[in-house]
N, C-alpha and C positions, 0 to 999 in steps of 0.2 A: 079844743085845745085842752090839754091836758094842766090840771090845777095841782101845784105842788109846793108845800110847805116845809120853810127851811128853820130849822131850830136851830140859832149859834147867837153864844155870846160874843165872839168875836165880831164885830161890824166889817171892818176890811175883809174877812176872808166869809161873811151873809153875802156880801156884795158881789163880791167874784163870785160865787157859786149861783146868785141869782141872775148874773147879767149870762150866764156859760148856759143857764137853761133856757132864758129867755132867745138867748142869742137861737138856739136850737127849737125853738118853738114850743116851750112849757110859759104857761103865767105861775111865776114863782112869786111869793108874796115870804116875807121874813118876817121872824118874831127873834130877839133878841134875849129875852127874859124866856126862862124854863116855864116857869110857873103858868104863864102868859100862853105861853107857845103850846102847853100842854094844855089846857082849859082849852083855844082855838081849836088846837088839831081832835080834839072833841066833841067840838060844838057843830062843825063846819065840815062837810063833805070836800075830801083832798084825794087825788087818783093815788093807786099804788099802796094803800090801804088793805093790803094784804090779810095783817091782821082780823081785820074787821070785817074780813070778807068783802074790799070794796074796790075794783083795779081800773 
């Protein structure tokens, strides 16, 4: 299963965007804070990590 990290301040539209991937078969986990969400998407191996050379 494909792990995918969603960075939004908005909470109502983390949620929709987490339950639409989940719904489709990603484990989506949300971080709400930039700061937060950036330090994670760092720290922690997330698919589609292109950048990083990580898909």
């Amino acid at each position: 299963m494909s792990r995918i990290l969603i960075i939004e301040d908005d909470q109502s539209i983390a949620e929709l965007e987490r339950d639409y991937l989940e719904i489709n078969g990603y484990a989506a986990e949300v971080e709400t804070d930039g700061s937060k969400g950036l330090k994670k998407a760092l720290a922690e191996p997330f698919d589609g990590d292109s950048e990083r050379g990580r898909n």
